[in-house]
C-alpha positions, 0 to 999 in steps of 0.5 A: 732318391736324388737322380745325380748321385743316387743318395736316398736321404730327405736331408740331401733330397730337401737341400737340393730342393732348397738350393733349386729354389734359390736358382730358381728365385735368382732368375726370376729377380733377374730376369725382372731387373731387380738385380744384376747377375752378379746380385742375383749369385748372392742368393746362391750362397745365402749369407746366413745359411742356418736361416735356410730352414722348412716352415716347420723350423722355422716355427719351431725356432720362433718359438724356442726364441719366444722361450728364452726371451720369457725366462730372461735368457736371449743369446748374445747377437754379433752384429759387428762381425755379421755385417759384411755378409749381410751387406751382401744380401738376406735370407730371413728365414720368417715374415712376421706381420706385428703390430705398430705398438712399441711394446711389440718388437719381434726381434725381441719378443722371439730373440732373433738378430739381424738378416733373421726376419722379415718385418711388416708392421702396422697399427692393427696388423692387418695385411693390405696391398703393400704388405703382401707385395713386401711379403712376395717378395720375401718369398719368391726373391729371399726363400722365406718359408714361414709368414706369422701373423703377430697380434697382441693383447690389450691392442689399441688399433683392434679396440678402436675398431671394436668401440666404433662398431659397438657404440658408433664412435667416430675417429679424425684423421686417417684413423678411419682407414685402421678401423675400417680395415680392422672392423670385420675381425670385430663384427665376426667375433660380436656373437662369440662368447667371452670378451669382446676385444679379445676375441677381436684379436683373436679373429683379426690373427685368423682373418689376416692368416687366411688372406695371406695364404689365398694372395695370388698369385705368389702367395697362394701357389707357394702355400699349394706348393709346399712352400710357404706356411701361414701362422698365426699367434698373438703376444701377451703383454703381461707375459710375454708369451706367444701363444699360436692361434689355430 
């Protein structure tokens, strides 16, 4: 029951939960000098309030958006007369670590538009240092319940972790700091049955999962809390498909 007015619905009860976050994630970026107080009153009135959603919504809303982006059937996206509140401030209401590959751009695959998600992306989507500071922020300043970790069939990145793992084979460049990042999803699938590089993928999602949700501190007490939810899945690119990883 809400203590000010006595309502006894969970609609009321997690609003008012929702919008004490908001305070909440206001005073903290302001006391942190990110932005000023007037900035920081934005977050009040988020600019896109259908984005202020459970975890469990927000899932649920990728994946309704995976569906129409698979039948051919994504809605039409208003940028224009979006753009002063978005101007204004964000509210993405999911983080989605994806990919570098151009074939793989979430904002399509789960048919979503501007001010929606909030997007981390690297060759192999892995989680290192600067993603997960991107990522605190897009949950203790901007409210983002929901981080999904997006791999992806057929990844080039997770394929040349797994031929220099299993045949040794060196690469130039900077190339080496993605293998080295990506190796251990593949030297923990080398005893699974199946294919190799799939199960690769798989266990790189799961991997990058399970160190989002222990970041501490921001992630890992937003995931006790309640907060903050940690998905994984990966796109088919066959199909289009997203298919959600346990």
């Amino acid at each position: 029951m809400c203590t000010q007015c006595g309502d006894h619905s969970a609609t009321h009860s997690a609003d008012l939960a929702r919008r004490s976050f908001l305070k909440l994630a206001s005073a903290a970026v302001l006391s942190s000098g990110f932005l000023t107080r007037s900035q920081a009153e934005e977050i009040n009135a988020p600019p896109k309030p259908q984005n202020v959603l459970s975890s469990n919504e927000a899932l649920e809303r990728l994946m309704e958006g995976n569906d129409r982006y698979m039948g051919g059937k994504m809605k039409p996206h208003d940028f224009i007369s979006e753009r002063p509140a978005l101007g204004l401030g964000q509210n993405p209401f999911a983080g989605i670590l994806g990919c570098a590959d151009s074939r793989v751009g979430p904002e399509y695959v789960f048919d979503v538009g501007r001010g929606d998600i909030f997007v981390c992306r690297v060759a192999g989507n892995f989680a290192d240092d600067h993603s997960i500071a991107s990522f605190e922020y897009a949950v203790a300043v901007l409210g983002t319940p929901l981080i999904l970790v997006l791999g992806h069939s057929k990844c080039g990145a997770v394929d040349a972790a797994v031929k220099a793992v299993k045949d040794g084979k060196e690469f130039s460049g900077h190339i080496p700091l993605l293998i080295d990042a990506i190796q251990p999803a593949v030297k923990a699938a080398q005893d699974q049955a199946g294919d190799l590089l799939d199960n690769s993928i798989k266990q790189n999602v799961i991997l990058n999962v399970e160190r989002l949700k222990t970041a501490g501190p921001i992630l890992s007490d937003a995931v006790r809390g309640g907060k903050l939810n940690v998905a994984g899945g990966i796109y088919s690119l066959d199909t289009g498909r997203v298919t959600l990883v346990a």
